[in-house]
DRENSE-521016 format. One record per residue: residue in one letter; x, y, z of N, C-alpha, C in turn. Coordinates in pm, whole numbers, plus 32768, in hexadecimal, padded with zeros to 4 digits. Layout:
<sites>
AXYZXYZXYZ/...
</sites>
This chain:
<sites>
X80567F8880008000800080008058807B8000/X802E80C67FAC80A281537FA2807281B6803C/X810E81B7805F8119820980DA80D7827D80E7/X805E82A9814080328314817A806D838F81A8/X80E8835081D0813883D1820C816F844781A4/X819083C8811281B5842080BB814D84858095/X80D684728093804C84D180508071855C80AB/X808B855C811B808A85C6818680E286298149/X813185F880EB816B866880A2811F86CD803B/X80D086687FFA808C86A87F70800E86AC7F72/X7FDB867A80047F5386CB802B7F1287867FFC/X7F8987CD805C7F56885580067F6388667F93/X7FB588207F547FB9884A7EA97F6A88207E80/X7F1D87987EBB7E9787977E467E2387E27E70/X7E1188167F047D9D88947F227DBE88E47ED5/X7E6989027EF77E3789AC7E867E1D89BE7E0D/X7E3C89377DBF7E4989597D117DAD89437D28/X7D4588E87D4E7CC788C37D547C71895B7D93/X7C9E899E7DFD7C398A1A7E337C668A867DDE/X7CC18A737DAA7CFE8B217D797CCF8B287CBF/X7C7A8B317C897C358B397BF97C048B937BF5/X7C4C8C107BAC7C1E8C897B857BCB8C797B32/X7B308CD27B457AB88CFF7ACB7A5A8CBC7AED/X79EA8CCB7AB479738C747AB179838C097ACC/X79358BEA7B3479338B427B34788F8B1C7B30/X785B8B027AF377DD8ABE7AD077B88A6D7B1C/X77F289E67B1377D9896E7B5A784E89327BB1/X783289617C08786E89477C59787488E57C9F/X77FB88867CB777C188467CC777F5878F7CAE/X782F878B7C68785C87477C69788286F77CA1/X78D887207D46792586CA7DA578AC86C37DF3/X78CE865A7E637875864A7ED078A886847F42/X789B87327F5D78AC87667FA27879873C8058/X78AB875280A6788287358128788F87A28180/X7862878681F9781B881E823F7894885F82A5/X790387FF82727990881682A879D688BF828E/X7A2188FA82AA7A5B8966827A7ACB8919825A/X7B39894E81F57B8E893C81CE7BFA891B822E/X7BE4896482887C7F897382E97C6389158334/X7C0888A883387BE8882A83AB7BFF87BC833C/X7C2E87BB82F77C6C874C829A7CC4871F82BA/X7D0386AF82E87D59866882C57D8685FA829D/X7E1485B582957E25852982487DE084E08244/X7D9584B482D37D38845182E27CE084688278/X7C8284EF827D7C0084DB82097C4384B88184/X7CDF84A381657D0C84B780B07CC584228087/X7C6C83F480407C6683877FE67CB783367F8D/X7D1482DB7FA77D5182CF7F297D35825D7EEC/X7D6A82427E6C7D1981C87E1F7DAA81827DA5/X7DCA81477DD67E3681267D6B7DF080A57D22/X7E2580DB7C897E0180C97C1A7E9A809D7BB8/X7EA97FEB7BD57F0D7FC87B757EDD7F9F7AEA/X7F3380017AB07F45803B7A1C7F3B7FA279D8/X7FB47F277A0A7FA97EB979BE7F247E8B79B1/X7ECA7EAA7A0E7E5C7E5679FB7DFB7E8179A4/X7E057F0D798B7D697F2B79247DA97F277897/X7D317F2078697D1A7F1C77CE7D117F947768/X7D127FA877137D0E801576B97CAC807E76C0/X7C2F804E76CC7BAC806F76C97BD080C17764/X7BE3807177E47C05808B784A7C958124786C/X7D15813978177D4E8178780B7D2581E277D1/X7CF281CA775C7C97824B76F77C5482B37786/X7C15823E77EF7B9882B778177BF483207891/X7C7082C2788E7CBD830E78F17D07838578CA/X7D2F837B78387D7583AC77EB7D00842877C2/X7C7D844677CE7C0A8479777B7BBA84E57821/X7BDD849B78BB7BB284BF78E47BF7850C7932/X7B7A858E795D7C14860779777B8F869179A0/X7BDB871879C67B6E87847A167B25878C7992/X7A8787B179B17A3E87C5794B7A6B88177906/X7A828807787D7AB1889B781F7A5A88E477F4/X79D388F97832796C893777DA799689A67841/X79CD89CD78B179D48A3679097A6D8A8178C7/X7A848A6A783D7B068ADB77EC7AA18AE5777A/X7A118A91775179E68ADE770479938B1F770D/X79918B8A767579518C05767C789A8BBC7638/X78E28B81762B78498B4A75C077C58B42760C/X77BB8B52769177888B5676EA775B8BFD7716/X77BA8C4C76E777918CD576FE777B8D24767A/X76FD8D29766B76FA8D9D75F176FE8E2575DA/X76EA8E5F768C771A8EE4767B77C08F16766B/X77F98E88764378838EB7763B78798E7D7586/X78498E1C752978A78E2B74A578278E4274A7/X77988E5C749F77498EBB744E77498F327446/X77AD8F77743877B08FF2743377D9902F73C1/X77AA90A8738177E590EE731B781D91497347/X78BF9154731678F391BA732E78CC923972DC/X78C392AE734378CC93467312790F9374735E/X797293EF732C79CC9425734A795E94A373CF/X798894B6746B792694F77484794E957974CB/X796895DA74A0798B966474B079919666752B/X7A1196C475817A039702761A7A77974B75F4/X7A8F977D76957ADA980976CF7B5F980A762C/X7B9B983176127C14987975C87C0E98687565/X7B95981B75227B80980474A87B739859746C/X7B8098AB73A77B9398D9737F7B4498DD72FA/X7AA1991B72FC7A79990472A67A4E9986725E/X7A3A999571B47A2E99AA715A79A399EC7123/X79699A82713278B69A6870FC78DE9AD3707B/X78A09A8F700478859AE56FBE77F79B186F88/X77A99B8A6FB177219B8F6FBA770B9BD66F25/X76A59BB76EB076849BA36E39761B9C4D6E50/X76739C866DD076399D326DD576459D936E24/X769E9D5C6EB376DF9DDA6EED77599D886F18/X77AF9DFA6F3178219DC36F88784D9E097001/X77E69E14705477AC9E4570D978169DE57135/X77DB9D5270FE78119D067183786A9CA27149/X78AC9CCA70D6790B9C72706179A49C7970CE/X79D79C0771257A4A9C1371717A5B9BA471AE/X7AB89B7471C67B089B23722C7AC79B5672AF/X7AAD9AE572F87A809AFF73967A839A5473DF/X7B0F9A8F74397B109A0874A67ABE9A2C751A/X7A6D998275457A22994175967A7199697627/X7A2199C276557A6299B876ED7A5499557759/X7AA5998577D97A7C98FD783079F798BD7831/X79BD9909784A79249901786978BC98C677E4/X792998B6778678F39892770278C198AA76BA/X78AA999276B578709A05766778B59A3E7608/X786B9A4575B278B29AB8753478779B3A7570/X78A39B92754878669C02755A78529C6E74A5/X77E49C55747E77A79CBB740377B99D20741E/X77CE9D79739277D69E1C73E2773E9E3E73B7/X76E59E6D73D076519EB873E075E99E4C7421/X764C9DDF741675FE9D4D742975DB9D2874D3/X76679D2E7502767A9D06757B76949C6B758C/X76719C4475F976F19BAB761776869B2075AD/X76EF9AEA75C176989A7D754F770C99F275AC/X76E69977761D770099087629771398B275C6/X7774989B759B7789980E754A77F497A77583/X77D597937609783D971F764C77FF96AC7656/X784F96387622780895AB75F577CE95A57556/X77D196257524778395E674A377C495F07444/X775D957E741C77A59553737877C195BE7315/X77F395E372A37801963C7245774796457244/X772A95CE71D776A395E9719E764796257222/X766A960672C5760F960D7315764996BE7323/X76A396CE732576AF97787346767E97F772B6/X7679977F723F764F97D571E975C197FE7215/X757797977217751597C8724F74A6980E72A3/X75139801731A75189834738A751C98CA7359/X757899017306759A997272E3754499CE727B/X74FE997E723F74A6998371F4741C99A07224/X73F89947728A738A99A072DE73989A1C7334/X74029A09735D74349AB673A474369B247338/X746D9AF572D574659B7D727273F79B96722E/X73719B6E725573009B70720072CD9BBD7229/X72D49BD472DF72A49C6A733672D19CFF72D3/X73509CBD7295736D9D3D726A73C09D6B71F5/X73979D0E716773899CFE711473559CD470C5/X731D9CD9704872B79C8B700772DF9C206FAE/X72B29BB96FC572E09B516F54734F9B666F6E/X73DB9B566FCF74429B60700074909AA06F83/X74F79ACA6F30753B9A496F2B75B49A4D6F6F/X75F49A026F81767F9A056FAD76D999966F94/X7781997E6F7677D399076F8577FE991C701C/X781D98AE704E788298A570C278DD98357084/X7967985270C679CD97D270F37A4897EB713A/X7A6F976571487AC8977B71B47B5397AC71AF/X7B8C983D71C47C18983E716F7C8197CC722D/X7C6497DA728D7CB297CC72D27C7797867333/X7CA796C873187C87966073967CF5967A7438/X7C8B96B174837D2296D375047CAC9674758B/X7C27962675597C05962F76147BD3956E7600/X7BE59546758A7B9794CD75927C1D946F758D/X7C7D9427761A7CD393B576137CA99331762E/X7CD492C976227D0F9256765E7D7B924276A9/X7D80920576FD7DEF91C077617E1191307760/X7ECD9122773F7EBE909877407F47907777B0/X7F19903677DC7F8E903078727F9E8F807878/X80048F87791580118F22790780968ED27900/X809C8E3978BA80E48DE578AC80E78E2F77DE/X81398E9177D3815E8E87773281CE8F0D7743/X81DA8F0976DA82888F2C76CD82618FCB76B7/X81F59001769D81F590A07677819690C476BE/X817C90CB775680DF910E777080BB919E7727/X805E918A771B8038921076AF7FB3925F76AC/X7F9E92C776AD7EF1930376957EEA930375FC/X7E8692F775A97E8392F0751B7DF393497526/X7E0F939474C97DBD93F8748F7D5E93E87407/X7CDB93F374327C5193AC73F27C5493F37365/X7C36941573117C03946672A07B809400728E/X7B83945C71CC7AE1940E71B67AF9937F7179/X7B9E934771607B86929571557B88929171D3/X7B5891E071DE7B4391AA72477BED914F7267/X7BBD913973037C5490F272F47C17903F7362/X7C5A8FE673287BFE8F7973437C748F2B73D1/X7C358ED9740C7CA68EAE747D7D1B8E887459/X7D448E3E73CF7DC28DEC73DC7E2E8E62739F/X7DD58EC573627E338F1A735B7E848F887387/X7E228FA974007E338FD9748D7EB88FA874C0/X7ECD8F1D74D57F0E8EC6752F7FA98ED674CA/X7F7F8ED374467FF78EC973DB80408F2B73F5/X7FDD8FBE740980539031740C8091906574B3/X8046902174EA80BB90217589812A8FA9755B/X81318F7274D781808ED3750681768E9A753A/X80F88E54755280D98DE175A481138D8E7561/X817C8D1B757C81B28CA1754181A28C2B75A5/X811D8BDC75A380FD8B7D75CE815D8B1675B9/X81798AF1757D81FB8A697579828D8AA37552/X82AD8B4575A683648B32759D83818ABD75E4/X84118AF575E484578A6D763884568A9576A8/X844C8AFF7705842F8AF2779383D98AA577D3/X83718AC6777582E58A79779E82988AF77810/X82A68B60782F82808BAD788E820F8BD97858/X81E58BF977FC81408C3577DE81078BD677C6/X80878BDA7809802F8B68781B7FD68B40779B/X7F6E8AFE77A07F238AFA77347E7D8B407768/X7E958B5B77FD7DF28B9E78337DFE8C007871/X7D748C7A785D7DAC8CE278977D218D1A78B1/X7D148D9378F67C808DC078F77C628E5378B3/X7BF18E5578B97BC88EF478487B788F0078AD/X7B7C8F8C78C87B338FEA79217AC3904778B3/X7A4E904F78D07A2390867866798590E378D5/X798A914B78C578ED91AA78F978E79150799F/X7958914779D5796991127A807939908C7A84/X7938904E79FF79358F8D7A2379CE8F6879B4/X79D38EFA79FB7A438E957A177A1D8E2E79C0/X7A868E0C79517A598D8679177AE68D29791A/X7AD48CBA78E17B568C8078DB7B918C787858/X7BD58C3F78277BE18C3D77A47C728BFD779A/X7C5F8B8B77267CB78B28770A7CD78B5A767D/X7D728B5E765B7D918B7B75CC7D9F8B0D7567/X7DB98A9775AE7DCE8A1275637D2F8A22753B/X7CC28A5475717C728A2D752F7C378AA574B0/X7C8B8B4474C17C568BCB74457CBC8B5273E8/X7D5F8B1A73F57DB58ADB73957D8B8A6F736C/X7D278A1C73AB7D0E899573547C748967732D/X7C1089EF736E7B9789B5736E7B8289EE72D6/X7B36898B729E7AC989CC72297A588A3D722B/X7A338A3472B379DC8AA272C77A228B2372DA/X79FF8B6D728F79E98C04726B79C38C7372D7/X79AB8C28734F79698C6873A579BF8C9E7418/X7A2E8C2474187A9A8C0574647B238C77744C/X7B018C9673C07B538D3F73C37B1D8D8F7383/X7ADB8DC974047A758E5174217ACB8ED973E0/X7A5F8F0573F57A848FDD73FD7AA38FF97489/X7B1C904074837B13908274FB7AC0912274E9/X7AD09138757A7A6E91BB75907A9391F775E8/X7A89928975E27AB692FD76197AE7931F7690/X7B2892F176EC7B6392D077777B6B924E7799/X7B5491EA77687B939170775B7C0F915D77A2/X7C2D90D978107CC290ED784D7CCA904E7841/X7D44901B77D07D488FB177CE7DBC8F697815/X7DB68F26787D7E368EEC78E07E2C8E70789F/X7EDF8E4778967EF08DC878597F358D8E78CF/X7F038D3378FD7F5F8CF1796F7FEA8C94796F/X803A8CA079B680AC8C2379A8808D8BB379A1/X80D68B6B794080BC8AFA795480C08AC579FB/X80648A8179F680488A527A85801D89A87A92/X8062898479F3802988FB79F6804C88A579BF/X80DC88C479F88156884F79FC813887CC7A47/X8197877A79EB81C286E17A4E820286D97AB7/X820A86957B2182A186B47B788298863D7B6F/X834D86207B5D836485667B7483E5859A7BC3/X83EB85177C358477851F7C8B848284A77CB7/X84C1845D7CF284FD83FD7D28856483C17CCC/X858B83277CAE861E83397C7D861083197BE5/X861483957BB8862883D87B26868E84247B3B/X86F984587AB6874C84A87AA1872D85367AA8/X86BB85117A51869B85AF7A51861C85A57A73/X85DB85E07B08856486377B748542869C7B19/X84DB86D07B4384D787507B46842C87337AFA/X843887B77ACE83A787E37A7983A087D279BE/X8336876879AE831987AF7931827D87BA78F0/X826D87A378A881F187EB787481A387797812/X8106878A783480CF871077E880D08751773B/X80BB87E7773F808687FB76C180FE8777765D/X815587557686819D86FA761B8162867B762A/X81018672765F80BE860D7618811285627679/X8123858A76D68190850C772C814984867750/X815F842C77108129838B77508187838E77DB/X81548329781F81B1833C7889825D82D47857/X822D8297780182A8827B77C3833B82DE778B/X82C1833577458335838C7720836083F0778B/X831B841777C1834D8453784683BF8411787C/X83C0836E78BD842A832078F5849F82FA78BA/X847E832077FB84E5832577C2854883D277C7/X84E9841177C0851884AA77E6855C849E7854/X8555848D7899858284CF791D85F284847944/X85EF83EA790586578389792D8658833E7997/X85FF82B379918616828C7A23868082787A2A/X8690825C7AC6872082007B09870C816F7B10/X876081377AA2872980B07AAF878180527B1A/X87E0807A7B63880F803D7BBA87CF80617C50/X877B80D97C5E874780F17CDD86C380EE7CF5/X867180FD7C8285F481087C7485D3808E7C7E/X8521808E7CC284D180247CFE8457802F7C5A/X84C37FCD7BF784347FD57B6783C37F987B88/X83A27F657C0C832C7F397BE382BD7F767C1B/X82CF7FD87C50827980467CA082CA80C57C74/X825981057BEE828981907BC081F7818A7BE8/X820A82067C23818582547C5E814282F47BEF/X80D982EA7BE480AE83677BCA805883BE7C0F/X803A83F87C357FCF84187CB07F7C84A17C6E/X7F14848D7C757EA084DD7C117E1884FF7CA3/X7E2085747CA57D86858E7CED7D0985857CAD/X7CC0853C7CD57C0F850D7C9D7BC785A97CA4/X7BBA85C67C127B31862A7C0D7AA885EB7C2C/X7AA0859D7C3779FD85857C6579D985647CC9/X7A30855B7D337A3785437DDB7A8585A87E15/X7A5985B87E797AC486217EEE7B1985BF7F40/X7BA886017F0C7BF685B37F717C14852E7F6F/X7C19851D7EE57C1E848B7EB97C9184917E25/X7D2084677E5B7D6E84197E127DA383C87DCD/X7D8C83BD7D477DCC83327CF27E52834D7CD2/X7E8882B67D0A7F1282A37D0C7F2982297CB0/X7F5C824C7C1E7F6981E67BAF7FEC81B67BD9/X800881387B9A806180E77BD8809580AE7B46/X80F180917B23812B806F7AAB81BC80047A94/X81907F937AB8823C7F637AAF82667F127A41/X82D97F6D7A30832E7F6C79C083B17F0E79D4/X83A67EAF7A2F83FF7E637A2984237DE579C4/X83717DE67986838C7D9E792E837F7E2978AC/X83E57DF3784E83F57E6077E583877E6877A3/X83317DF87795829E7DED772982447E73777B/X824F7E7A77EC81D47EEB7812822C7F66780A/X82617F8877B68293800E776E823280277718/X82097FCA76DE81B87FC376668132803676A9/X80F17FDE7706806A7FFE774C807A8088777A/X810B80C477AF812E812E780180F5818D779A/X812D81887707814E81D1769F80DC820A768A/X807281B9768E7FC981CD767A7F91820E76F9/X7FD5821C77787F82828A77D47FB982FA77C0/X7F63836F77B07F8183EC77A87F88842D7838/X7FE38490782F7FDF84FC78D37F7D854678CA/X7F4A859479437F1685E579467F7A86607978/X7F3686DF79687F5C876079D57F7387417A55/X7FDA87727A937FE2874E7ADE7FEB86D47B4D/X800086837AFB801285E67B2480AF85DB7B84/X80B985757BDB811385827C16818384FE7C11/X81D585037BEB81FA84677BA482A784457C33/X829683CF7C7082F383937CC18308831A7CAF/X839883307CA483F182AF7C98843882957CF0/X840E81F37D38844682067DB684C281947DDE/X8530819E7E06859E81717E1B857080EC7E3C/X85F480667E2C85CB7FC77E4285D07FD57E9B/X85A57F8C7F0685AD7F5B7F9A86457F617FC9/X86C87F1A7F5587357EFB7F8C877E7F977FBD/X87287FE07F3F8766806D7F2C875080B37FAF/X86CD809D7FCB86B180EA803D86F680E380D7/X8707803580CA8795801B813888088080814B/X8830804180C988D7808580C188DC811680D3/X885D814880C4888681D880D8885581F88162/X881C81CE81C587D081D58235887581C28282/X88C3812E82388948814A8295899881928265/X899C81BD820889D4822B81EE89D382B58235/X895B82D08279895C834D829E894883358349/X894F828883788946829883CE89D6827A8415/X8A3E822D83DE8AB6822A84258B2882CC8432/X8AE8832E83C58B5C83A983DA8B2483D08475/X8AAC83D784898A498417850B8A7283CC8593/X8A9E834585688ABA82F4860B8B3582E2862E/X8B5B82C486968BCB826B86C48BC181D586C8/X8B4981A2866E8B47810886B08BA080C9869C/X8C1180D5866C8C7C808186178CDF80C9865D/X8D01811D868D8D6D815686D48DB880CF8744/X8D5E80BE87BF8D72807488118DC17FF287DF/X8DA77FCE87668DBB7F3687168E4E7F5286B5/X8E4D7FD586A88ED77FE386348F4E7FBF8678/X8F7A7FBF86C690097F8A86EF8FFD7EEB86C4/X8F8D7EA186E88F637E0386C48F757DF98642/X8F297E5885E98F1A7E3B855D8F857E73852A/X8FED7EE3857A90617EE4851790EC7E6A8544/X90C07E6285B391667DDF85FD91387D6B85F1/X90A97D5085EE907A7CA5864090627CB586B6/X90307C338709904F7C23878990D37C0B87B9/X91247C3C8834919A7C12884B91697BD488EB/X91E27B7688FD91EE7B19896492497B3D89CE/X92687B328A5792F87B4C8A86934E7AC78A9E/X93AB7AC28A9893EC7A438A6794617A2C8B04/X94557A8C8B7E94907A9E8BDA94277A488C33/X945779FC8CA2943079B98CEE944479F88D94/X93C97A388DDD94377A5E8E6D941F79E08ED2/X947C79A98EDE947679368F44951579758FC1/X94A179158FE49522794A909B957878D290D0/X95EE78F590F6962978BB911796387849919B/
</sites>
């Protein structure tokens, strides 16, 4: 049975990656929450369930390989006040617009939108056009001048975009404000001109991030604006828009005796084979027949699957090759039994004297005295 004591380590890491999910969460619902608070948790309530890899079947691997946090909570397809929207470019404070009025040129001039979002006419007086569209301020302007002109025509446009940005922050290489005109600018291209580079070789920008949009929170997955067919998935942005791209946050960790520990990343697509070929086991210290993976259950609280995989026989490389990682999966390789000796005395004879008392024995032998005292 895999040791308990070890979980006591990676207990908080699986609360926090599990409580901490920026944006909407819909369904939440999911786990079987209990009337516990968080901070009265411990090892005892963790569930765990080990699950050896040799034993299932394809059909059986597929659903392991398939099952994972609901992804309908990165899509948008679910929100239509975010891709039903038509973009219009929508006038405020420093903007810089253009009237030319047809048979006089009374009010023929350049006039920027103040804070407050007023032109000011000269015989006219103030005229609001903050938030509106071109066509909506023509109009707007058009009924004001009817008090006091007849059959009034007029052009407007925009010589100078200064109040409508985007924000793109974050995990990308250029944070940047980008400035709206009358094209539209759609998400992936947003992300393009901060340099978002989802697969450099650091691996540090993630693939999920959130959009802040009119004080709600969404989530948003780019693997899915880069690979989905739907159209919907790369939206318009809109006029104060703040798009945060998060770090990657959803790396592998493998450690025990491999060459190379450390972190890497599922987007490559890692069987746990190729992972164990990555990283390099130790084939003189490592225990192949217990490679561990350890995965937290989305559909239970507090419930652990610990896949089990042994590779001592070379044929279940094969089977390894066919399980896929997840995010955040936690992969241990754990030293042979003999290994674990030798190093236990290893670190326990520099610490003692037990052998002190005995070294004159073990460096001379026993000696004898070969003198007799007898009395005369």
């Amino acid at each position: 049975m895999f040791n308990l004591k070890f979980l006591k380590l990676f207990l908080p890491f699986f609360l926090l990656f599990s409580c901490t999910s920026p944006g909407i969460d819909t369904n939440p619902s999911s786990r079987s929450l209990s009337k516990k608070n968080l901070s009265e948790y411990s090892i005892e309530d963790v569930h765990l369930k080990v699950i050896k890899i040799n034993n299932l079947n394809l059909s059986q691997i597929e659903y392991y390989n398939t099952r994972q946090v609901n992804n309908l909570d990165f899509s948008v397809n679910k929100f239509p006040e975010i891709y039903d929207y038509k973009y219009e470019y929508a006038l405020g404070p420093s903007d810089v617009i253009t009237i030319d009025l047809t048979d006089t040129d009374e009010l023929d001039n350049d006039y920027t939108i103040g804070p407050n979002g007023n032109i000011e006419l000269p015989f006219v007086d103030k005229v609001n056009l903050g938030n509106q569209s071109l066509n909506q301020a023509k109009i707007k302007l058009l009924n004001h001048l009817n008090n006091f002109y007849k059959n009034p025509e007029l052009q407007i446009e925009i010589k100078e975009y200064n109040s409508s940005k985007i924000y793109v922050l974050g995990s990308v290489k250029n944070q940047l404000a980008i400035n709206l005109n009358q094209k539209p600018i759609r998400l992936i291209d947003a992300a393009i001109q901060a340099e978002y580079t989802p697969n450099s070789r650091t691996k540090k920008n993630g693939s999920t991030g959130v959009l802040r949009r009119e004080n709600k929170v969404y989530k948003i997955n780019f693997n899915n604006v880069i690979k989905s067919e739907d159209a919907k998935e790369n939206f318009f942005l809109k006029k104060n828009d703040v798009l945060f791209i998060d770090n990657n946050s959803e790396s592998l960790h493998i450690f025990g005796e491999v060459s190379k520990p450390g972190i890497y990343f599922p987007n490559d697509d890692y069987s746990i084979t190729e992972l164990i070929s990555e990283s390099g086991i130790n084939k003189l210290t490592a225990n192949a027949k217990k490679v561990y993976i350890i995965r937290e259950s989305f559909t239970e609280f507090l419930k652990i699957n610990i896949f089990q995989l042994d590779i001592n026989n070379p044929v279940n490389l094969i089977v390894g090759k066919k399980f896929l990682l997840k995010p955040k999966d936690i992969i241990f390789i754990p030293p042979a039994p003999i290994v674990k000796w030798n190093r236990t005395i290893s670190l326990l004879i520099p610490q003692t004297d037990l052998f002190n008392s005995y070294n004159p024995i073990i460096q001379n032998g026993v000696k004898f005295s070969t003198t007799s005292n007898t009395t005369d």
